[in-house]
N, C-alpha and C positions, 0 to 999 in steps of 0.2 A: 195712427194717432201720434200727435208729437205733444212730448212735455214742453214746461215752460222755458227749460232752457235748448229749444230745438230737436232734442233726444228723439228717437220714437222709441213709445213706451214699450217696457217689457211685461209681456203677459206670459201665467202661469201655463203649466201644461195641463190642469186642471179646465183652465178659462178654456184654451181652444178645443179638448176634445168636448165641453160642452157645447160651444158654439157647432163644429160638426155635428154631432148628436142631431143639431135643428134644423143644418141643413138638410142630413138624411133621410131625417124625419120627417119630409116634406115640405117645411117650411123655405121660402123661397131664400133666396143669399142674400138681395134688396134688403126684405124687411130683417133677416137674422143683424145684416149689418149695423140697419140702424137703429135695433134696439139696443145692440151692445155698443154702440158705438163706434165702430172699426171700420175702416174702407173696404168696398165688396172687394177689391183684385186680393186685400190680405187675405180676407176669408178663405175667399178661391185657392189660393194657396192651402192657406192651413187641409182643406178639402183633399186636396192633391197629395199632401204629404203623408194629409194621414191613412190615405188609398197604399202608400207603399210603404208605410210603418215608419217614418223617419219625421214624424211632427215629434218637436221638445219645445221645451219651455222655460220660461228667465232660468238662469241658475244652475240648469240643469245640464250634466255630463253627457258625453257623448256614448250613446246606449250602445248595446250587445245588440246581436243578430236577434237574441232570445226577448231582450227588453224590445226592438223596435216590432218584434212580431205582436208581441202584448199591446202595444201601442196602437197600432193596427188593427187591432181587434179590438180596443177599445172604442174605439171609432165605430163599429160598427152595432147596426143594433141587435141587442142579445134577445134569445128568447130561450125560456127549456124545451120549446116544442123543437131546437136543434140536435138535442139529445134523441136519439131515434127510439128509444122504448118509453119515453113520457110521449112523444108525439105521436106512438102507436095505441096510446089508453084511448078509451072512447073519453066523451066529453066528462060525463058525469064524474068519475073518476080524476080524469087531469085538475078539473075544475076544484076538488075537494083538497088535491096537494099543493097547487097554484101559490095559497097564503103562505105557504112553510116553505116552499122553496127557495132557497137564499145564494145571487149567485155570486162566486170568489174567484180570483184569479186563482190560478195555479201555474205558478212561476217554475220554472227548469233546474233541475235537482230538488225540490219542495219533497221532503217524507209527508206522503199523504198518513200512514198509520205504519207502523213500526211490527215488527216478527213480537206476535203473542200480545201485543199492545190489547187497551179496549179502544173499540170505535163506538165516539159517539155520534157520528155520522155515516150517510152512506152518500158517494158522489155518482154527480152526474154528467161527464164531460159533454162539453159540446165541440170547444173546438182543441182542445189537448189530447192528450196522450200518455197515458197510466202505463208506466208498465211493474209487474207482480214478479220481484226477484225470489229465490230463493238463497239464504245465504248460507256457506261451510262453516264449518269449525275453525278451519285455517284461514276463514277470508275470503276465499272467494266466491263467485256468485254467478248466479245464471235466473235468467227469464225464462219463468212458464207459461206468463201470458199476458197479451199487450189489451187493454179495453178504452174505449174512444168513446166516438160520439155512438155510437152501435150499443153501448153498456151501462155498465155501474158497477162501480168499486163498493166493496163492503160486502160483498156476499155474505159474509159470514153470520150478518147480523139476524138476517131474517131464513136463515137458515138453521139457529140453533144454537150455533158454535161461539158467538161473540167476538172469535179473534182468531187470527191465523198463523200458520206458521212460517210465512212469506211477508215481506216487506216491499210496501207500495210507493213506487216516486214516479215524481212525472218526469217522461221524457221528452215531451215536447209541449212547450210550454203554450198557454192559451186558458180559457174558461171554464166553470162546469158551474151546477149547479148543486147544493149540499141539502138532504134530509134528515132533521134528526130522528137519532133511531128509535125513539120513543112513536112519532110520526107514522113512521115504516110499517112499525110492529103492529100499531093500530089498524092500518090499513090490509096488511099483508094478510091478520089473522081474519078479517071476514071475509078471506075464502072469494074475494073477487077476481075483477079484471086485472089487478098491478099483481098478485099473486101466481095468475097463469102465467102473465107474460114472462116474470121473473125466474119462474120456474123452469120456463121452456128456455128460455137465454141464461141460465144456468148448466141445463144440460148441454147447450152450446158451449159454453166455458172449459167444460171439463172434455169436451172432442179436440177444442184446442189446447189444452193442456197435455192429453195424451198425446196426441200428434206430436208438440213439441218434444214431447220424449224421445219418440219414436225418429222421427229427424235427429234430433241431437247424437244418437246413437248409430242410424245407419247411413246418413248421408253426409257430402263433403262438407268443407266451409263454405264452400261459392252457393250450393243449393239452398247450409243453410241462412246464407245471407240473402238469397234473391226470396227465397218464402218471406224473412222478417223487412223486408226492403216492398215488398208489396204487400203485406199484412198493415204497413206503419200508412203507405199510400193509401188503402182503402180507410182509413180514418183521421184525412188531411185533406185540404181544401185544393189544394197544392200541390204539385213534382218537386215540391224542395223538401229537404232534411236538416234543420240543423242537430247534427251530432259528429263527432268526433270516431274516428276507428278504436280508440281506447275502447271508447262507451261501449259503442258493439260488439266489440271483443268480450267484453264482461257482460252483458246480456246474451250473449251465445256462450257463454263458459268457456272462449277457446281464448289461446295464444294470441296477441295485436297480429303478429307475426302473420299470421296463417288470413287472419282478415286483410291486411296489405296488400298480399298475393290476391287476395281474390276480389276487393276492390279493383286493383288492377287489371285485372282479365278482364271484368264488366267495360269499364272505361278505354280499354283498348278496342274492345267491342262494338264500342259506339253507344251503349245500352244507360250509362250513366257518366255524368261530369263532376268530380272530386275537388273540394277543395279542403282545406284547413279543416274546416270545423261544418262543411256543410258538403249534402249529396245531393245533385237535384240527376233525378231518372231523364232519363230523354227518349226512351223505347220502349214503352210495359210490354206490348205485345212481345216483343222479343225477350224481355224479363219474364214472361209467363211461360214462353215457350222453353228459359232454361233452368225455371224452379223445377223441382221433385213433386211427388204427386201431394204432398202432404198439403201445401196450402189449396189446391183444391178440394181437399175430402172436406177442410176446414169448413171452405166456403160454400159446401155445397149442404154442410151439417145447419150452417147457418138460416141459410137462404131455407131449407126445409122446416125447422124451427122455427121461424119467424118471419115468416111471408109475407108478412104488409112491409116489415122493414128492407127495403130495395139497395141500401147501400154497405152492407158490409163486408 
């Protein structure tokens, strides 16, 4: 579209991810184009971009790896049924949470609830990633355990406790969906379907909580980076990571140092490619083959737990 003085106009990032929105939604590009007015080849574009996270709009700066992955995913159409414990409630069930479920970005570094805080929610990721730090007296911190599209954050709520002594941020940024706990408690306490499930993917929680101990304790840093390096992959769309060695350093409680070295073994390996701020794997199978037994006992406490759920 050109303005009056030959310009072509500038559209919001708002306008084009709703215009994709319609294309993906089935509706064809022809008619998208010419309701809004736009030439099909821009659409196409904008379609295109927003497939690789890098659609922006008038005004707007040049995003982070973490902003254009948001972007990306905003494009795409959300459901809770991508959270794997709503999509494992029979109908009757999902159907009764459906009204209350409300869904929000969760942007990279975001404190979903803070050490002792109240929550007046419980979340539901779909395409993010939670992880549950623990923090010292002197500062520093370490990860007990990471929950994804596999979970939900808040345990504490419908378990009794109302607040934990661990502190929640996302590490990989992307969507979820949020319940207030009033909602929760409702449902929880009649003893149904959201109650079992919850239950049983709770005592999955605490095998990987223990494990993490128990790694952190007896095995290298390389082990336990290949365990949290295919724990973050099973709740990713994707072989990419953005995160930093810092990060990881502090969600394993070890020295940068010791993560450097053992980033680097992987990569000389062949098994992952390192950049700045981002890890994409290139070899799971060979990554599985030089984790420690721990992410399997994880995965197999899981899969046992939760057997309609196929992917965690």
């Amino acid at each position: 579209m050109m303005t009056e003085k030959g310009k072509r106009a500038a559209y919001t990032l708002e306008f084009k991810l709703e215009a994709v929105r319609l294309v993906q939604g089935g509706q064809a590009k022809a008619v998208t184009a010419k309701i809004l007015g736009i030439p099909v080849p821009t659409l196409g574009d904008w379609v295109r971009l927003a497939a690789q996270g890098k659609l922006a709009g008038a005004g707007v700066k040049p995003l982070s790896a973490e902003q254009m992955e948001l972007t990306r995913l905003r494009a795409e159409p959300q459901s809770p049924r991508q959270n794997q414990l709503l999509a494992a409630l029979p109908a009757a069930s999902y159907e009764r949470l459906l009204p209350h479920l409300e869904q929000v970005p969760l942007e990279f570094g975001r404190i979903v609830y803070e050490s002792g805080s109240h929550q007046g929610y419980v979340y539901f990721p779909t395409s993010s990633i939670v992880s549950l730090l623990y923090l010292m007296e002197d500062g520093f911190s370490a990860e007990i355990a990471l929950v994804g599209n596999e979970g939900v954050v808040g345990i504490a709520l419908f378990m009794g406790g109302e607040s934990t002594l661990s502190r929640a941020v996302v590490q990989s940024a992307g969507y979820g969906y949020r319940l207030r706990a009033s909602v929760l408690k409702t449902e929880f306490g009649q003893g149904g379907d959201l109650q079992h499930l919850l239950l049983r993917y709770t005592q999955a929680r605490i095998t990987q909580m223990a494990q993490t101990a128990v790694c952190n304790r007896h095995h290298t840093v390389e082990q336990q980076l290949c365990r949290w390096l295919l724990l973050s992959l099973d709740r990713l769309p994707s072989n990419d990571l953005n995160i930093t060695q810092e990060l990881i350093a502090n969600m394993l409680g070890v020295r940068r140092e010791g993560v450097t070295q053992a980033v680097g073994k992987l990569q000389v390996a062949g098994l992952i490619h390192r950049s700045r701020s981002k890890i994409t794997v290139l070899d799971r199978p060979k990554l599985e083959a030089r984790v420690c037994e721990c992410y399997a006992v994880v995965k197999r406490e899981y899969d046992r737990l939760l057997p309609q759920i196929s992917a965690i």
